[in-house]
N, C-alpha and C positions, 0 to 999 in steps of 0.2 A: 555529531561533533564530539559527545561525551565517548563515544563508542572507542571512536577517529583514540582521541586521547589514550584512554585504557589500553588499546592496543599498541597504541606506540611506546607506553611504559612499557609492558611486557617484553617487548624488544630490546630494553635496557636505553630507552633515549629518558632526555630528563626534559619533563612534559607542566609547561604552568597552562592556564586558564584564565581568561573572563567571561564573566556575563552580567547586565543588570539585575538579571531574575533567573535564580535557578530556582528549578520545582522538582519533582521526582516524574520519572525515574532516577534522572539523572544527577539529583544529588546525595541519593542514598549510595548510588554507584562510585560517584566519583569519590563522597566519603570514605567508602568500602575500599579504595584503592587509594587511598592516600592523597589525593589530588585536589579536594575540594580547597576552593580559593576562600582564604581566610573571609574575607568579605564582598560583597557585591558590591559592582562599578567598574570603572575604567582606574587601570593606574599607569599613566605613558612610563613612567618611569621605570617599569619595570621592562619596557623593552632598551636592553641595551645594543652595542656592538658586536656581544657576545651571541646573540640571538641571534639561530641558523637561519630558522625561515617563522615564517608567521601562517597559519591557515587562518583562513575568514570565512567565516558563518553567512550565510543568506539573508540573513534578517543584521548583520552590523551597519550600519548607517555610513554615508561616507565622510562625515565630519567625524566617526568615533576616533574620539584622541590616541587611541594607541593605534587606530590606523595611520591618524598622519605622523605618528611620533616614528613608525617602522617606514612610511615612505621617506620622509625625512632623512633617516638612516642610511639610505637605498636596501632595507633588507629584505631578500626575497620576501614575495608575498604571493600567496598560492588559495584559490578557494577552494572549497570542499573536494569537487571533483578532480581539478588540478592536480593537488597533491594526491590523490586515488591513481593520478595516471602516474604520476611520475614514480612511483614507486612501484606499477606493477609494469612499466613500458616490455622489459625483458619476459614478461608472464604470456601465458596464452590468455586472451579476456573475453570472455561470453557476457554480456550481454542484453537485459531483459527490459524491452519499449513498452512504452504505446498508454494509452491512458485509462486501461482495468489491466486489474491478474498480474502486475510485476510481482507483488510482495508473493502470493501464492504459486507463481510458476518457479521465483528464483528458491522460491524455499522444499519446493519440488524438486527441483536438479540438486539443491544442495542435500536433502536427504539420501537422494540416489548415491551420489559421489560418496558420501561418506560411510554407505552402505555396501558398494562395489571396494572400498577402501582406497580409494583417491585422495592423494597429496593436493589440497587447494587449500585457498583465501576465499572470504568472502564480503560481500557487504548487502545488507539487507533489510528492509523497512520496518523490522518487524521481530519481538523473538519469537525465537524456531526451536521445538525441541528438540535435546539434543545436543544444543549446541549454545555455549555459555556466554556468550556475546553476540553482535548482531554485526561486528565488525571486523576482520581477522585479517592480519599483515604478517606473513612470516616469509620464507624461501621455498614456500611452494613453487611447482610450475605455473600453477592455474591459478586463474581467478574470476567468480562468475559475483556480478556486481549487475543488483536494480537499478535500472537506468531512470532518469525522471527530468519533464520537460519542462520543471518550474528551472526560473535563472538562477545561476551559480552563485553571484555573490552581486551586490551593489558595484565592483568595479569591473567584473565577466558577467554581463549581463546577457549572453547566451546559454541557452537550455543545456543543464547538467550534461545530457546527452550527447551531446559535441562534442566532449573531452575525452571520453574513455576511447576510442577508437577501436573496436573489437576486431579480434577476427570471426567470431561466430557472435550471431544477434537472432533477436527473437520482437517480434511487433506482434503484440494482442488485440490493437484493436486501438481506433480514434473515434474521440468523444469528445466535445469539446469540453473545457474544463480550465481552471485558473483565470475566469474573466477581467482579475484584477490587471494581469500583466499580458491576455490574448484576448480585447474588448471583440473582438470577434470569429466563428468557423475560421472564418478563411486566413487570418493571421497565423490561428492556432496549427489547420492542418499543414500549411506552410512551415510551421519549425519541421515539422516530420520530413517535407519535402526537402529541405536544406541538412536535414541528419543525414538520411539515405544516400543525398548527392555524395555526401562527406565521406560513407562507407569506400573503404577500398576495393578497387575493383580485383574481382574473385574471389572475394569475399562471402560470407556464408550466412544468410536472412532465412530463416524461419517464420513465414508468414501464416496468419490467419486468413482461409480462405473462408470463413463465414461472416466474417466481417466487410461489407462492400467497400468501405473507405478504404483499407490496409489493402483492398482487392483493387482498388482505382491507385493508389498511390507506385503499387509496389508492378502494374502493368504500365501506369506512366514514367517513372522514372527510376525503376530497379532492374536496366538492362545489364546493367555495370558486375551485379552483383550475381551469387548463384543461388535464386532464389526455390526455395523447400517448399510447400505446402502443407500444412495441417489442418485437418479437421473432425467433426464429431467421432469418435469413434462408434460402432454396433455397440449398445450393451440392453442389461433388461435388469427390471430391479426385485431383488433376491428377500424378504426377513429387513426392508429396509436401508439394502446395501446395493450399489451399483456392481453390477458385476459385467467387467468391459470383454465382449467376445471378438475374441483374436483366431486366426486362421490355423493355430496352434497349441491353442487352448481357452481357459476362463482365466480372469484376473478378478478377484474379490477387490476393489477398493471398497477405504472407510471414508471417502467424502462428497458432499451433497454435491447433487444438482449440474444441468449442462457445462454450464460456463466453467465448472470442476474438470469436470470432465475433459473439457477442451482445453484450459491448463496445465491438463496432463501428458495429452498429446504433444504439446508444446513441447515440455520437460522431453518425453519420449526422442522426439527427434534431437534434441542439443546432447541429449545419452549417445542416441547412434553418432552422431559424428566428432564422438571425445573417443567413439570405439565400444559402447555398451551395446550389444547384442537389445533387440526390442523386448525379449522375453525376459530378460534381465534384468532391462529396466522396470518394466510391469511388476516383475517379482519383489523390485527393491522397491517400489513406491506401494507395496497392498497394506502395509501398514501406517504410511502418511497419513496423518492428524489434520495438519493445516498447522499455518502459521498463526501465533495469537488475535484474536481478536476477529481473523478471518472465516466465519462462521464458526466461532468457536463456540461447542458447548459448554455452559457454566452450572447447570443444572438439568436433573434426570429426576424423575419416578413414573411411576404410572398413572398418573392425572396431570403433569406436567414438566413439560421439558422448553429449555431457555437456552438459548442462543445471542453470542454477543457479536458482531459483523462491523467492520468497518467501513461498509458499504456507504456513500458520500452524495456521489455524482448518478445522475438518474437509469444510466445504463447496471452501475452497479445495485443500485435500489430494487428495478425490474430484475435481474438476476437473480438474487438472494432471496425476492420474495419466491418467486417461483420454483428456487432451489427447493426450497423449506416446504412448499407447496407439494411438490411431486413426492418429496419422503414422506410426508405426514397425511397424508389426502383424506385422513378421517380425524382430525385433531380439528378445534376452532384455531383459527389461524389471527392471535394480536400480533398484528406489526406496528412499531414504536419508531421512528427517524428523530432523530434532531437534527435542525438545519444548524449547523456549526462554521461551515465555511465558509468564505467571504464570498464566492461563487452562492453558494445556496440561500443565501442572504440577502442577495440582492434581488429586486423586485425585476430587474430586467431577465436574469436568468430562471427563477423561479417557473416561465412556460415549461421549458424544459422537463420537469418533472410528471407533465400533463398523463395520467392513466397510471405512472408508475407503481403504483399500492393497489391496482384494483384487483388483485389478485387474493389479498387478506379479506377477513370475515369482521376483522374490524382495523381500522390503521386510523393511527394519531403521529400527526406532528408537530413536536416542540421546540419553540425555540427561546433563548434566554434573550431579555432586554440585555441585558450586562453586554450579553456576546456584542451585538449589534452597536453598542456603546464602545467597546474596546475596539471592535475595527469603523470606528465612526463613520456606520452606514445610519441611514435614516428609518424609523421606526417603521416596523410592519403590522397591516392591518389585517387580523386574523380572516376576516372574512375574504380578503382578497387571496392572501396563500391558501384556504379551500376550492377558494375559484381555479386558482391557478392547476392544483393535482386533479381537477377534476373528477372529484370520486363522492356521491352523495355518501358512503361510510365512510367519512374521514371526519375527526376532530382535531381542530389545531389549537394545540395548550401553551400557553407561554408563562407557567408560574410551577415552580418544581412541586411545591406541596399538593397541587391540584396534580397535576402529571402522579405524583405516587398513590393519592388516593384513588384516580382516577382504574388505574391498572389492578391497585390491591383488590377493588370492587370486582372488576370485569374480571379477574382468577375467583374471587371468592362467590359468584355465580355463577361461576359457569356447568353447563350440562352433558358436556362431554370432556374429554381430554381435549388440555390445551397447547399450544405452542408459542410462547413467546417470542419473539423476535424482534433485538434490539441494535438499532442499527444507528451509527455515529464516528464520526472523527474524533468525537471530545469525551463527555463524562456524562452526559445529561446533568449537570452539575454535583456531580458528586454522587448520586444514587445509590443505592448500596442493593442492588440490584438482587442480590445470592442474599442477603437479609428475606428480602420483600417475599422473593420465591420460595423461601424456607418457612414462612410462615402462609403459606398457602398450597403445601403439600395435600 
């Protein structure tokens, strides 16, 4: 939403805000750009007549007073993805589904484009290097926007995805995931089924054939559309580096692990059908990074290198571990999760996770009281979340200061090169993680 704003300054529109709680990023940004709302709250009164339209946030309530003060009004009112459409309806819109790899596949096509030197927009989970926003609305033709199947807003209480109407889309893969708002599989894979209906027919799906679910979905009811296939590509690994073999040559990528890999391919094909030749594309993507936080590196030397992932939901958990796995394969492998999200909190979804970490040499899972108090789930008993991942090396910490001694310990004995691997939606409350690692060089 901060983004959403910044960017429609830019454009010369004159841009106010609410929220009860800003934190950063996004109030050093919004400060940075002149925008930050003198103080925190609601103030109806600031929506007048004059007020074009209103966007709404996902998390506004529907009693919020400057909501009813703009329906009141009758002034348009548009939620996140709404106003995303409505501004890019005359655009071309690609697209990027499914419940892993949006943030790392759209920020793959977005590197490429800007590399082959394409006029686009974009919208994105995540910063990307490169590129100095995460939200961008201009007179491009294009525009390639992460799609996401949480609800739009308290009054569009259907999945973001519904709104953008693309002509070119990309499905990575379904996992169940958001328990709060899809209490079950079969609800959740059902938004996918009512997206896909929704595509236009002739329309253009880039599907994951190694994923069976997006392979059941997209053979039962993706007649409509002209469905792609992707999958693993040949490679072999190089000094630590994938290096993907094409019937045309070698590609050096710089990033971990299958599921990488497979995001690439994705990216690959949304290039061929904007018109980028395969080899071009490969070429534009060999120096891709990744998006922040997306396996990101945050620390290097020769006894230790660290990894920060936003890895969540248990498909992405198993991925990331294994990614880090296959590059390092003589490194001790600590993997670190925090269970953050209202999904991973809950005792009913927590089976879910069953094996995920068993691929680390040691894995710990933390979670905060506080977290579990602010989304007022009920307290978890450690012994049962070990139960649950199933893994005799697993320890589940729920106290920060034990969580940082416990790590600082386990680098400061260790016997060979380590790998850390830290994996979260949130902060681990605040850790200062690149401290910790620097003093255990």
């Amino acid at each position: 939403m901060h983004q959403l704003a910044i960017a429609l300054l830019r454009q010369g529109h004159q841009i106010t805000g609410s929220d009860d709680h800003i934190t950063d990023p996004a109030y050093t940004q919004l400060q940075l750009a002149g925008i930050l709302p003198e103080a925190e709250g609601w103030f109806p009164e600031r929506i007048t007549e004059k007020t074009d339209a209103v966007v709404l946030g996902m998390h506004a309530r529907e009693d919020n007073p400057e909501l009813v003060r703009a329906q009141a009004l009758h002034i348009p009112i548009y939620s996140f993805p709404e106003y995303i459409y409505e501004v890019s309806k005359n655009k071309k819109r690609v697209v990027v589904a499914g419940s892993h790899g949006k943030t790392t596949i759209t920020s793959m096509i977005m590197h490429m484009l800007r590399v082959r030197e394409f006029q686009f927009d974009y919208l994105v989970g995540a910063r990307v290097a490169g590129f100095p926003q995460s939200v961008q609305i201009t007179e491009a033709p294009l525009i390639v926007l992460e799609g996401d199947e949480y609800p739009a807003s308290v009054i569009e209480k259907k999945p973001k995805i519904f709104f953008y109407h693309p002509q070119i889309s990309v499905l990575s893969g379904i996992a169940w995931d958001h328990i709060n708002v899809y209490p079950s599989y079969d609800i959740y894979f059902n938004q996918f089924v009512t997206w896909l209906q929704m595509l236009e027919p002739g329309s253009i799906l880039i599907y994951n054939t190694r994923d069976p679910e997006v392979v059941r979905l997209v053979t039962q009811y993706g007649s409509h559309v002209q469905c792609i296939p992707y999958g693993m590509p040949e490679y072999e690994y190089r000094d630590g580096k994938a290096v993907i073999l094409t019937s045309t040559g070698k590609f050096t990528t710089s990033v971990l692990g299958k599921h990488n890999l497979l995001n690439m391919q994705a990216a690959i094909a949304v290039g061929q059908q904007l018109g980028i030749h395969a080899d071009e594309a490969y070429a534009s993507l060999t120096d891709f990074t990744g998006a922040a936080r997306r396996l990101e590196k945050i620390h290097e030397t020769p006894h230790l290198v660290a990894f920060r992932d936003f890895a969540h939901a248990p498909s992405k958990l198993k991925a990331t571990i294994e990614a880090v796995r296959e590059a390092y394969p003589f490194h001790q492998l600590i993997a670190c999760f925090e269970l953050h999200t209202y999904s991973s909190l809950s005792d009913i979804f927590l089976k879910q996770y069953h094996a995920s970490m068993d691929m680390a040499d040691k894995a710990i899972v933390y979670f905060s009281p506080e977290a579990l108090a602010l989304k007022k789930l009920p307290a978890l008993d450690p012994e049962i979340v070990k139960k649950q991942f199933g893994s005799d090396n697993l320890e589940v910490i729920h106290n920060k200061e034990i969580l940082q001694t416990k790590v600082y310990t386990l680098l400061s004995e260790r016997e060979k090169p380590v790998c850390l691997l830290l994996m979260s939606s949130g902060t681990f409350d605040g850790i200062d993680w690149n401290a910790l690692c620097s003093q255990n060089n």
